[in-house]
C-alpha positions as CSV (number, residue, x, y, z in Angstrom):
1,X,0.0,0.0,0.0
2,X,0.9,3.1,-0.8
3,X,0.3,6.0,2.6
4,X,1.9,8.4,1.4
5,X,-0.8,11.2,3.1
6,X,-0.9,13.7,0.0
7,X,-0.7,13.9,-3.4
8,X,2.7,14.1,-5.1
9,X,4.6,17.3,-4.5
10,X,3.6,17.7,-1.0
11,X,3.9,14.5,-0.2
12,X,7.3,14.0,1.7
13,X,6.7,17.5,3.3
14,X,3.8,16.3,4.7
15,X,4.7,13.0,5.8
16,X,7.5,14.7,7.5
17,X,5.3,16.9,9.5
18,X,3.4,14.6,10.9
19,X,5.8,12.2,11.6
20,X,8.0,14.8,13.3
21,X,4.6,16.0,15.2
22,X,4.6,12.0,16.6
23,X,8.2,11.4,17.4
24,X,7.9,14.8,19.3
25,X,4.9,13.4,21.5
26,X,3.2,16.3,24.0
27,X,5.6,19.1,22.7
28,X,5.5,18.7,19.2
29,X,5.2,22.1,17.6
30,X,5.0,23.5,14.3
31,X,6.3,26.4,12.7
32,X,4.1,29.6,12.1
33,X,5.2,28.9,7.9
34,X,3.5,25.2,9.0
35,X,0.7,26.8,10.3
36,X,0.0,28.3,6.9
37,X,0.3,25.1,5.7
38,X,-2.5,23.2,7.5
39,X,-4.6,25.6,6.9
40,X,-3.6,24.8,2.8
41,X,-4.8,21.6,4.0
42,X,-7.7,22.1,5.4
43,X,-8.6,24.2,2.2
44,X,-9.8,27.2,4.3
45,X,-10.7,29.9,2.4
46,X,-7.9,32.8,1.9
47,X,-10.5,35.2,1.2
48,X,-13.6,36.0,3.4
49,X,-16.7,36.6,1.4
50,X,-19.5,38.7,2.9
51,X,-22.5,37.3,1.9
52,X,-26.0,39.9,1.7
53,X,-29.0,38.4,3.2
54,X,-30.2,37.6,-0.2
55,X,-26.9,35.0,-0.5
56,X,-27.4,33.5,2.6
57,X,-29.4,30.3,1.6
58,X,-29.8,29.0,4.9
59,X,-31.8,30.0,8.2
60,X,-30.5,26.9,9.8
61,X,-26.9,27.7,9.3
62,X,-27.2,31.5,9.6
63,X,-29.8,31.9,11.9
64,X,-29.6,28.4,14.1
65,X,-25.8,28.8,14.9
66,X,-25.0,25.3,16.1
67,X,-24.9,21.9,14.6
68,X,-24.2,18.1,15.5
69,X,-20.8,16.9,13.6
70,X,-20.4,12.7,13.5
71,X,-17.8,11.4,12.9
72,X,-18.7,7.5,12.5
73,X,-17.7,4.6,10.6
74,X,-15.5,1.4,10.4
75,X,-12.5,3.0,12.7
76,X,-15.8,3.1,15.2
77,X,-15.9,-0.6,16.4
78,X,-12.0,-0.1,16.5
79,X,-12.0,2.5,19.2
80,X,-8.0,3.2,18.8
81,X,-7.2,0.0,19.5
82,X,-4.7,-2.6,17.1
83,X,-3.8,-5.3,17.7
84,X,-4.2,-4.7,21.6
85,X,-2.5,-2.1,21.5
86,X,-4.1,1.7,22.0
87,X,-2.8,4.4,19.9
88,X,-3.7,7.7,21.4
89,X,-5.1,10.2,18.7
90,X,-8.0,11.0,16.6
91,X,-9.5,8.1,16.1
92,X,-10.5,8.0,12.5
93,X,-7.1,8.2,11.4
94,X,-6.2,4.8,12.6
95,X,-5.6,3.2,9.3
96,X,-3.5,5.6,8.8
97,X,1.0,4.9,8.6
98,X,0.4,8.1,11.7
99,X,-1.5,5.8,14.2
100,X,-1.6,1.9,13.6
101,X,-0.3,1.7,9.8
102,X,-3.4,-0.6,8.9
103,X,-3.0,-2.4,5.6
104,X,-5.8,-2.2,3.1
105,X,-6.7,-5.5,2.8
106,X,-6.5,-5.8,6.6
107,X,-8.5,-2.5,7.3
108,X,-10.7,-3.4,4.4
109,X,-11.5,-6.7,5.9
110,X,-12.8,-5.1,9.4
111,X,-16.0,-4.2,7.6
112,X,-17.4,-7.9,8.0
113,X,-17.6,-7.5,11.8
114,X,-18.7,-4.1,11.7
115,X,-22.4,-4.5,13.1
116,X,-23.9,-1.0,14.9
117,X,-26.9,-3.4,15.9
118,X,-27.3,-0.5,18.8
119,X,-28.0,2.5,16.4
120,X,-31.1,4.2,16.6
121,X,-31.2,7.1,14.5
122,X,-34.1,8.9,15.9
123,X,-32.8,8.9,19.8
124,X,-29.7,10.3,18.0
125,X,-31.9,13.6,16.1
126,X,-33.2,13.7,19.8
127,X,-30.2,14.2,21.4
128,X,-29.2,16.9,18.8
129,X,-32.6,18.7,19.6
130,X,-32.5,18.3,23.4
131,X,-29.2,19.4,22.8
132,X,-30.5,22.9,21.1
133,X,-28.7,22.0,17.9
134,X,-30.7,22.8,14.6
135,X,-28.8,20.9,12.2
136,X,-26.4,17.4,11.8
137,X,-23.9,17.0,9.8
138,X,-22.2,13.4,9.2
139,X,-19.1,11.3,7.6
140,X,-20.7,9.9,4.5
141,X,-16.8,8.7,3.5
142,X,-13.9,9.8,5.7
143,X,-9.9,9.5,4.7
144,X,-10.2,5.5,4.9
145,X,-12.7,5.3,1.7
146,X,-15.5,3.6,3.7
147,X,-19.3,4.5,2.7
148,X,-21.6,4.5,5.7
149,X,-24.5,5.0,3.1
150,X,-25.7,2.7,0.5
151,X,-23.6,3.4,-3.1
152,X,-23.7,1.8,-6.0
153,X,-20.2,3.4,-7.2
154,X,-18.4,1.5,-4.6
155,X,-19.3,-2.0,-2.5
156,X,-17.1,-1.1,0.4
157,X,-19.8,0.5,2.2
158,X,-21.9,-0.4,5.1
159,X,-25.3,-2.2,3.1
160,X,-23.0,-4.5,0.7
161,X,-19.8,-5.5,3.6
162,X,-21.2,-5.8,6.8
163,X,-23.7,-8.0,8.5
164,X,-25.8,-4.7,9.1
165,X,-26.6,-4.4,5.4
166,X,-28.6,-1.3,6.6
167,X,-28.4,2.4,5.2
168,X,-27.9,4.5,8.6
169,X,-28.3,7.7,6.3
170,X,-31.5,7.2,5.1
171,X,-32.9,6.5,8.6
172,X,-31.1,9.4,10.0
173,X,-32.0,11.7,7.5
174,X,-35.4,10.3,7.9
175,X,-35.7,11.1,11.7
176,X,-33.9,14.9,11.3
177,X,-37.0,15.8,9.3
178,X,-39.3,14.3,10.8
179,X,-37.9,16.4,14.4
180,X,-37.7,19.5,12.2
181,X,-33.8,19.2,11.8
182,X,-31.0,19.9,8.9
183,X,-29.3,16.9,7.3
184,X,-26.0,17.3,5.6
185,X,-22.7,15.1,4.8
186,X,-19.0,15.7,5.4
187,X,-17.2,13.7,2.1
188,X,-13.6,13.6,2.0
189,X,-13.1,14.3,-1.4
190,X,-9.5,14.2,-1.9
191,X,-7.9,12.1,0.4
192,X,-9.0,8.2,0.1
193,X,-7.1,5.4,1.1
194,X,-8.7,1.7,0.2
195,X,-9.7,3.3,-2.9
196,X,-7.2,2.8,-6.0
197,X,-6.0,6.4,-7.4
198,X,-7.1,8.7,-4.5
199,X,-4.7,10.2,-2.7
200,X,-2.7,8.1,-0.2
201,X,-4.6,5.0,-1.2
202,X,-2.7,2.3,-4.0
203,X,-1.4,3.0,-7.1
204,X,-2.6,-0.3,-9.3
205,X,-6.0,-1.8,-8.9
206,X,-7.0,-5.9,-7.9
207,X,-6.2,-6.9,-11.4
208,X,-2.1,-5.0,-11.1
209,X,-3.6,-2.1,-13.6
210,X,-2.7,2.1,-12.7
211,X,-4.7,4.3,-11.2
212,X,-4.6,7.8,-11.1
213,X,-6.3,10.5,-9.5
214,X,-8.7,10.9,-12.2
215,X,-9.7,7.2,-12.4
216,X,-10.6,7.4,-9.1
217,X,-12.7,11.1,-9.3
218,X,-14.9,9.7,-12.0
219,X,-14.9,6.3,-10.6
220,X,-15.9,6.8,-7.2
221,X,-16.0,10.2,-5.5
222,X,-17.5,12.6,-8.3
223,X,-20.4,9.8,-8.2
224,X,-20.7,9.2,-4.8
225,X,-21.8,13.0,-4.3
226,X,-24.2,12.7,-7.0
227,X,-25.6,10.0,-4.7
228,X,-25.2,12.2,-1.3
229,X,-27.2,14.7,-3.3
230,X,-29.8,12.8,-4.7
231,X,-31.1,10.1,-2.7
232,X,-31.4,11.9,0.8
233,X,-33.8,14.4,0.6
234,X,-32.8,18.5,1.1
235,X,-29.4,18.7,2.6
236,X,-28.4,21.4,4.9
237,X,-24.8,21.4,3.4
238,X,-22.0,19.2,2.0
239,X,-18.6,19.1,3.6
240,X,-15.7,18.6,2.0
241,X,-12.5,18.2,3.7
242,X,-8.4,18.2,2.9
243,X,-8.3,19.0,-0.5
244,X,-4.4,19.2,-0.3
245,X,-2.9,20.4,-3.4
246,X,-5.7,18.7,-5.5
247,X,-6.3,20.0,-9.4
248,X,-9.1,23.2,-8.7
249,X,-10.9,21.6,-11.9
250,X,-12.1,18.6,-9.3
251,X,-12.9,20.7,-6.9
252,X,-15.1,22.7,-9.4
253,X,-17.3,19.9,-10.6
254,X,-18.0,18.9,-7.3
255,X,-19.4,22.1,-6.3
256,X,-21.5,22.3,-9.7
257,X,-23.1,19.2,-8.5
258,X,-24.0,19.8,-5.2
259,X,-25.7,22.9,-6.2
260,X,-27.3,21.8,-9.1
261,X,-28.3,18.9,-7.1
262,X,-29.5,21.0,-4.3
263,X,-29.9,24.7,-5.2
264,X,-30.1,25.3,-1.5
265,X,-27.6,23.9,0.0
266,X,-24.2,25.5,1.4
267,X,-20.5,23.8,-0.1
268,X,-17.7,24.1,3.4
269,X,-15.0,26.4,3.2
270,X,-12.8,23.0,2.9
271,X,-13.3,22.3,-0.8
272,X,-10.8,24.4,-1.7
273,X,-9.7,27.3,-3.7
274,X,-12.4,29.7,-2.7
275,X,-15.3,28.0,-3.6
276,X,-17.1,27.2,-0.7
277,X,-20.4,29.2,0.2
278,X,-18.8,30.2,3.7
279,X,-15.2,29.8,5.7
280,X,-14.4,27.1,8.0
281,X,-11.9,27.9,10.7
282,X,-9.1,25.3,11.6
283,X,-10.2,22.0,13.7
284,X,-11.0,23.2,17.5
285,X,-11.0,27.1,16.7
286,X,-13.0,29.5,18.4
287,X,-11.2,33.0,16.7
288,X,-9.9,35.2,19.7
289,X,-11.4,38.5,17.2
290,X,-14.8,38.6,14.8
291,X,-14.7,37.4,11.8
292,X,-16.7,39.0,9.0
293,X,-18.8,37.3,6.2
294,X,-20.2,33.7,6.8
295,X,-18.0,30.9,9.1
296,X,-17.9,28.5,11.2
297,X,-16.1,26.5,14.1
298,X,-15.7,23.0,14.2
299,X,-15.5,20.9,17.4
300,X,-15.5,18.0,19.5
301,X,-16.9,16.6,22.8
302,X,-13.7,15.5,23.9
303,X,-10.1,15.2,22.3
304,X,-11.1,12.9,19.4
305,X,-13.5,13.2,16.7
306,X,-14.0,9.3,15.7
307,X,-14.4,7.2,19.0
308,X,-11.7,6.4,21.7
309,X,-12.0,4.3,23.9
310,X,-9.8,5.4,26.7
311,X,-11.0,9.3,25.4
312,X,-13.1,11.2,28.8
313,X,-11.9,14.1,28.6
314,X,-15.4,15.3,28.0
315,X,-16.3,19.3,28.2
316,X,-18.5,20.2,30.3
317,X,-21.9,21.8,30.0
318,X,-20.3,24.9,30.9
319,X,-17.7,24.5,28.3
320,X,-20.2,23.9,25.4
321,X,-22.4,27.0,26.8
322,X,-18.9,28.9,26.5
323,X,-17.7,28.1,23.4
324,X,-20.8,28.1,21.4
325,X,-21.8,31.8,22.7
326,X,-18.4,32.7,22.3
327,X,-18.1,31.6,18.5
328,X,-22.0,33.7,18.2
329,X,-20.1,36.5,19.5
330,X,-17.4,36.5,17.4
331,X,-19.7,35.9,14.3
332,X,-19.6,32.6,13.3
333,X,-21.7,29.3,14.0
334,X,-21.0,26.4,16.0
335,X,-20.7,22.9,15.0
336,X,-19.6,19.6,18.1
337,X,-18.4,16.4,17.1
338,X,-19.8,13.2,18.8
339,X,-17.9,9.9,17.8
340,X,-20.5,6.9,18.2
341,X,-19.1,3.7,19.0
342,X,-18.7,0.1,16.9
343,X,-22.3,-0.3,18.2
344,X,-24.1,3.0,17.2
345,X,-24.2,4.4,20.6
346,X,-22.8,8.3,21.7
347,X,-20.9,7.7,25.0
348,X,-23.6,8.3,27.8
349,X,-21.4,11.2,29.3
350,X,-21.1,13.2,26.1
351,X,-24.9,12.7,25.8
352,X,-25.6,13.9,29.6
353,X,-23.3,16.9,28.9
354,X,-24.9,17.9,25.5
355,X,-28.6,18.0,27.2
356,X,-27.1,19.5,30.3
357,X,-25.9,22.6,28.1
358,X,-29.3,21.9,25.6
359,X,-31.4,22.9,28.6
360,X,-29.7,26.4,29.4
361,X,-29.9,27.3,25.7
362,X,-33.9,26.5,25.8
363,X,-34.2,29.2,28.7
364,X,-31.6,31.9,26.7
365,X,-32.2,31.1,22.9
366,X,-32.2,34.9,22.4
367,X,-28.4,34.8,23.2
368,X,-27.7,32.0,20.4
369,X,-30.3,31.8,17.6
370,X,-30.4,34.3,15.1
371,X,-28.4,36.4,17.7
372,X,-25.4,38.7,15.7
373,X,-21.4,39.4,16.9
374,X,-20.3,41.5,19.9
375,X,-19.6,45.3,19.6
376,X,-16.1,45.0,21.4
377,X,-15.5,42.1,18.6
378,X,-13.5,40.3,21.3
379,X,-14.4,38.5,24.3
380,X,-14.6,40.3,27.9
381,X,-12.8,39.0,31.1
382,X,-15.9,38.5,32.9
383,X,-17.3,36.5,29.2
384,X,-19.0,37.6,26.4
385,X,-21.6,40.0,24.4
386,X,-23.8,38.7,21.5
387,X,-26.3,40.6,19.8
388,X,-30.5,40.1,18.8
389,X,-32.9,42.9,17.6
390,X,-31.2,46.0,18.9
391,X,-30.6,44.8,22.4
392,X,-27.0,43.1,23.7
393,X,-26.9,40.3,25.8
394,X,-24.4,40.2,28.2
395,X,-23.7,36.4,29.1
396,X,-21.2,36.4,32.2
397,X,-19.7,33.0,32.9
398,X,-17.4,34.1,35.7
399,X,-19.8,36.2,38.4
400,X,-18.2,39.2,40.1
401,X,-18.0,38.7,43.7
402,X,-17.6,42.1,44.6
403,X,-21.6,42.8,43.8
404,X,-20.5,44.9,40.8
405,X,-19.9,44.4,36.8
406,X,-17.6,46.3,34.5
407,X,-19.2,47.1,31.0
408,X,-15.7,49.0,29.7
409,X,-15.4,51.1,26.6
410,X,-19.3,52.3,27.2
411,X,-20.6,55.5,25.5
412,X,-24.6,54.6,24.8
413,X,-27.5,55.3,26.3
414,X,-29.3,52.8,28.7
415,X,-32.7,52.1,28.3
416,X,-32.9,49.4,31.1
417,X,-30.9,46.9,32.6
418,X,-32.1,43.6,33.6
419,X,-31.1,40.0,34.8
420,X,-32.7,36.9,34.1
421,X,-33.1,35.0,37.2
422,X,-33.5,31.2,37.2
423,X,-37.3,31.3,37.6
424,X,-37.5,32.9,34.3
425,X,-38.5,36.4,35.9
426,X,-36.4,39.2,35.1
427,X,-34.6,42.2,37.6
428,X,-34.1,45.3,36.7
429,X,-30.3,46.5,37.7
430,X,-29.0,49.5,38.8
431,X,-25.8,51.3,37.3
432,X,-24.0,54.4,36.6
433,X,-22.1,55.7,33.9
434,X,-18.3,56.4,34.8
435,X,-16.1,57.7,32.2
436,X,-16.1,55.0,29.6
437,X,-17.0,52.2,32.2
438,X,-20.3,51.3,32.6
439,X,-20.7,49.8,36.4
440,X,-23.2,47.4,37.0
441,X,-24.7,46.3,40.5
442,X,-25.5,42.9,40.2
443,X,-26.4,40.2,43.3
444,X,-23.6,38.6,45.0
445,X,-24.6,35.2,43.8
446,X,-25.1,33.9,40.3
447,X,-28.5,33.1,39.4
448,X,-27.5,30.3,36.7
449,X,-25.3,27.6,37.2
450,X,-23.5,27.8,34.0
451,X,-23.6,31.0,32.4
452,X,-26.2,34.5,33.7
453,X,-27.2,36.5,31.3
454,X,-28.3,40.5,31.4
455,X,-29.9,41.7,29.0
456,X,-29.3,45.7,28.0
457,X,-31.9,47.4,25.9
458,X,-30.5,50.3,23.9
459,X,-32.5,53.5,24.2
460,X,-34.2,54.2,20.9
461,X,-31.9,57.2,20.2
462,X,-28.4,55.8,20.7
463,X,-26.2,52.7,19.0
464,X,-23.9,50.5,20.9
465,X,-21.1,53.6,21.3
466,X,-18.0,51.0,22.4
467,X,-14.6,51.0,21.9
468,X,-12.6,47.8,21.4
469,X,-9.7,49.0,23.2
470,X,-9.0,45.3,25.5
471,X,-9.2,46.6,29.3
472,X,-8.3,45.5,32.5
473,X,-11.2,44.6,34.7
474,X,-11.0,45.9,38.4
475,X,-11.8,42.1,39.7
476,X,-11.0,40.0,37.1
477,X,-7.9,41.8,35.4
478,X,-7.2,40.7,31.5
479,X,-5.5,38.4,29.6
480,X,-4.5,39.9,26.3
481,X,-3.1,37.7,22.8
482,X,-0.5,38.5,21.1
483,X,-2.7,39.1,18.2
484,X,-3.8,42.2,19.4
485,X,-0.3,43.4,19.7
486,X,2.1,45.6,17.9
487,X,5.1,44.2,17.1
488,X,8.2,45.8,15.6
489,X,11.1,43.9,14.3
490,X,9.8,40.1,15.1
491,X,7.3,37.8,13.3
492,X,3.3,37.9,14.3
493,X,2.4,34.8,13.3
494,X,-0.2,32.0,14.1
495,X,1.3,29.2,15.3
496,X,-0.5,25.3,15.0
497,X,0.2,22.4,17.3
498,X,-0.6,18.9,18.5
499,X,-1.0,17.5,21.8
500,X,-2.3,14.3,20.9
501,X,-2.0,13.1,17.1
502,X,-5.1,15.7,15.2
503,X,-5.6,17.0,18.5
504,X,-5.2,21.0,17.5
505,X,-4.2,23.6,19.2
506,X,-4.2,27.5,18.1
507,X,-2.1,30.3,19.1
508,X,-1.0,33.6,17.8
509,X,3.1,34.4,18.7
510,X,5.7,36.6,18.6
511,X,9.0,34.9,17.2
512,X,12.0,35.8,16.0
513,X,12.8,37.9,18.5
514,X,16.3,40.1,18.9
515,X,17.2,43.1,21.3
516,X,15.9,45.8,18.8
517,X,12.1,43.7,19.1
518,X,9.2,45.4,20.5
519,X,5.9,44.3,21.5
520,X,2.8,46.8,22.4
521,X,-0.6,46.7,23.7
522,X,-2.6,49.4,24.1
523,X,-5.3,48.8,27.2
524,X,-7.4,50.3,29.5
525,X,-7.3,51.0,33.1
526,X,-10.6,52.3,35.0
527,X,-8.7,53.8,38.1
528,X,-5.8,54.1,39.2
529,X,-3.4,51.6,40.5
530,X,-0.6,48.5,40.8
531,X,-1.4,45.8,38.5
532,X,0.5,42.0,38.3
533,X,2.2,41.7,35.2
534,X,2.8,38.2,33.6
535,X,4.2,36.7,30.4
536,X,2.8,33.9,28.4
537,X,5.5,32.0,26.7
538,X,8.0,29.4,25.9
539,X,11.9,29.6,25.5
540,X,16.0,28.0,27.0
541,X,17.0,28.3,29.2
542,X,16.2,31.6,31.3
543,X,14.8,34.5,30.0
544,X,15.5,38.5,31.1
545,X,11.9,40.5,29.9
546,X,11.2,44.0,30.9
547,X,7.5,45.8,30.7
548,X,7.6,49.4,30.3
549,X,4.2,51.6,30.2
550,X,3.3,55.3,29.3
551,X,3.9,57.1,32.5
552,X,7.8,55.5,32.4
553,X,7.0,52.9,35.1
554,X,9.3,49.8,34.0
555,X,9.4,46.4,35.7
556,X,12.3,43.9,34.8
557,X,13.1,40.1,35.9
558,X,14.5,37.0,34.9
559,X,12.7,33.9,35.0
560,X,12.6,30.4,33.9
561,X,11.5,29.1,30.4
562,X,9.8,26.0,29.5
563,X,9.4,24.0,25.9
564,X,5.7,24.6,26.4
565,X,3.7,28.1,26.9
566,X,3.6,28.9,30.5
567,X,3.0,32.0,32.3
568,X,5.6,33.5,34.5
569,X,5.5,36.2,36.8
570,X,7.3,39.6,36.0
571,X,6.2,42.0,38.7
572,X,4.1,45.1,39.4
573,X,3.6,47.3,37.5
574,X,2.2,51.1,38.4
575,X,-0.7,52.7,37.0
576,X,-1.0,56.7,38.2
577,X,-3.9,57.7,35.7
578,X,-7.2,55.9,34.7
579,X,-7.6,55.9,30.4
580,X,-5.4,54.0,28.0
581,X,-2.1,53.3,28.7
582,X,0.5,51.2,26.4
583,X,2.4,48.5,27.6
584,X,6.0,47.6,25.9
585,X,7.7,44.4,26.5
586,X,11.1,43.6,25.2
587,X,13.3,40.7,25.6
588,X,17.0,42.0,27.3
589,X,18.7,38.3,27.7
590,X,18.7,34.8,26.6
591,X,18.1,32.9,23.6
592,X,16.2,35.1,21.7
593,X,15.7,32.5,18.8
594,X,14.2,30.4,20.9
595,X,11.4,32.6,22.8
596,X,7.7,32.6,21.7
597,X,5.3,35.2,23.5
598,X,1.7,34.8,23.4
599,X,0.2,36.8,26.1
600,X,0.0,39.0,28.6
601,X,-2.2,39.4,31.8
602,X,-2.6,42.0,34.1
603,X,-4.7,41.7,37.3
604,X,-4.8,44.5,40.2
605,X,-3.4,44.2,43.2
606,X,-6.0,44.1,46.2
607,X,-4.8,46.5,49.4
């Protein structure tokens, strides 16, 4: 077998990346020109497109804002496990040379005890709307070439190889609309690896003859999205995934058929080239800024988007709550991964979690559905702002203790203030206007377990009147990205890495650094006073940093580095006026080729 994981000139570069990424284990990195590359990959589009109303086919992707992603199929009933032997990653890789190296024939031949006798595709559309999702998306054919629908272009799929003989699609699709949900497919489109010709699978057929790419376009894939298409009712969207450096011409005729097939429907970011209908960020991104035109984030439950079975590292219902108002905020629309098992089943506690988080969105769907991106366009310490019919809803996951909340960068006019208690009844809030800050008095205990919400109506007269300038709340202080930085003579880049094998992680960071390199905020500081200043960052062996602001207050101090970000303590630093200020770091010793800086958090000292 060929595994080479991408087509021919980026082959060995690839196969060296990941195979660096493994041998490097927990602190694999990559490098920011790397980064750049996954996302090349991924076939994210390089240019946003803003879409008018008119172009925005779908109410469920536009207006519902979160969606149910499975990932399920033959690599299911192996749950990371080869020949007893667990190989911690993204499950639905395992065939792959990265994780267990799984011959064809051998992988191939694990469809004859594949048997989901457990599925039930109706308690599955449940969970999704008990969950508060409006749409499900799933694998039709992943990377390993295996259909989990019924196609007559290819007989190693789920009806014709294993004793279940059943088409799950159908009877999912089946129960989405008859619970009033979206249906779409993901379809890896580029990368197939049973099937002779597509990209990391053989080279020469059964019978010893050549295949190329095209043999297996027109063979298999181009008509196996005629069939996703066709035979399954409307679909929501298709999703195509790592198109790699396949032709463009491929990637156009797919995306002729899918909207010829179904004039409604929305074609991923992940195509390629710019011709998908909206952007999708990189695997496990929730964008630290808002993005303009139409997007979305892509997620999991856990660490692993095919099932693992040694994988609990679930997020909690407060996690989900977080991250899918935090991606509204920011613009964008939310879609979690579940990974069913060999049997058809979702893992109990990735079910109890989803429903847990399902029920707070059924009290605050104001704050999700149809609801538009913050005014700040970033989050807030305290959590985050999204907008719905000229009001802003203020959803605070971390309550002030102090009885007060900081609304910073406030220049509007208040028609009222109120808090949604846990009975459903609303109080109205006090709060006064100082400077830019609006300060909120607010009960000393949180009225929701998860996430409170306020809700601010605008008076009639006045818009939102903010300014996006990041400040430092007086409880909570700030953490601040490097990508809101200036940076003089060093690289701002965004920087991709792995924990676990597929396991993402995101980061914008200053590298390159050298004693001439400078790196800014600008913040904002209510009153007066001494804040703790730390460093987020990696680096050898020690490192020397000074912090300078405005008013020629400087703090300096060496301290340890690590080959992983942590933060480090530099000292206090002294604030004399409330307004903006600018912070300047720079880097006075050590091995300035080796330091990476991605943050900066201030908090005030108490007295």
């Amino acid at each position: 077998m060929n595994k080479k994981l991408y087509s021919d000139s980026s082959m060995k570069k690839w196969k060296g990346l990941f195979v660096g990424l493994i041998a490097g284990g927990l602190l694999a990195q990559i490098s920011l020109v790397n980064a750049q590359e996954i996302d090349k990959m991924w076939g994210n589009n390089e240019t946003v497109k803003i879409m008018s109303q008119e172009s925005r086919q779908h109410r469920l992707f536009d207006w519902g804002n979160y969606a149910m992603f499975i990932h399920w199929g033959v690599y299911s009933s192996l749950g990371n496990k080869w020949n007893d032997k667990t190989y911690y990653g993204i499950g639905e890789w395992m065939m792959n040379e990265n994780m267990a190296g799984i011959p064809v024939e051998q992988y191939k031949a694990l469809a004859k005890d594949f048997n989901p006798t457990k599925f039930d595709a109706h308690a599955i559309a449940r969970l999704a709307k008990d969950a508060g999702m409006k749409y499900i998306i799933i694998t039709s054919k992943h990377h390993d070439g295996f259909a989990m629908f019924d196609s007559k272009a290819c007989n190693f799929n789920i009806v014709k190889q294993t004793p279940f003989a059943r088409d799950p699609m159908k009877e999912l699709s089946a129960a989405c609309k008859e619970l009033g949900l979206g249906f779409g497919f993901y379809y890896s489109h580029n990368q197939d690896w049973t099937y002779p010709g597509g990209t990391g699978g053989p080279k020469i057929d059964a019978n010893g003859n050549k295949k190329t790419f095209d043999d297996y376009f027109n063979e298999k894939c181009l008509p196996q999205v005629e069939e996703i298409t066709r035979n399954y009712g409307d679909i929501e969207l298709i999703w195509f995934d790592t198109p790699g450096d396949m032709p463009k011409k491929y990637a156009e005729k797919l995306v002729e058929v899918v909207h010829h097939n179904q004039p409604n429907a929305l074609v991923s970011g992940r195509v390629g080239y710019d011709m998908g209908d909206y952007q999708t960020l990189g695997d496990m991104e929730i964008p630290l800024e808002n993005v303009e035109g139409l997007w979305e984030s892509v997620d999991v439950t856990n660490d692993s988007w095919g099932y693992a079975w040694y994988d609990q590292n679930w997020k909690t219902p407060k996690q989900i709550v977080m991250n899918l108002v935090s991606t509204v905020a920011r613009g964008g629309t939310y879609m979690l991964n579940v990974g069913p098992d060999g049997q058809g089943v979702i893992p109990e506690d990735a079910q109890m979690a989803l429903r847990s988080a399902g029920c707070w969105f059924a009290k605050y769907p104001q704050v999700v559905y149809g609801a538009g991106a913050s005014p700040w366009k970033h989050a807030l310490p305290w959590g985050d702002v999204t907008t719905n019919k000229g009001k802003l809803f203020l959803t605070v996951y971390e309550w002030p203790t102090n009885g007060k909340l900081y609304l910073p960068g406030w220049s509007g006019k208040v028609r009222s203030l109120q808090l949604f208690l846990a009975n459903g009844k609303k109080k109205a809030l006090e709060y006064i206007q100082k400077g830019k800050w609006l300060e909120i008095d607010v009960p000393m205990a949180a009225p929701e377990h998860f996430a409170s919400v306020i809700e601010l109506t605008l008076d009639e007269s006045s818009s939102y009147g903010v300014e996006t300038t990041p400040a430092v709340d007086p409880e909570r202080g700030l953490t601040v990205s490097a990508k809101f930085a200036d940076v003089s003579n060093a690289k701002l880049g965004k920087r991709n890495w792995m924990e676990k094998f597929g396991e993402w992680k995101t980061a914008f960071s200053v590298d390159e650094w050298n004693k001439a390199t400078t790196v800014s905020w600008n913040i904002e500081i209510k009153d007066p006073g001494m804040c703790q200043i730390d460093l987020r960052y990696k680096g050898e062996p020690r490192l020397v940093w000074s912090v300078e602001n405005d008013e020629s207050f400087k703090i300096q101090n060496q301290q340890g580095a690590s080959t992983i970000y942590t933060s480090f303590p530099i000292g206090w630093m002294k604030f004399e006026k409330a307004g903006k200020h600018r912070l300047t770091v720079r880097l006075l010793e050590g091995k300035c080729e080796s330091a990476s800086l991605i943050g900066m958090g201030l908090k005030f000292v108490e007295f």
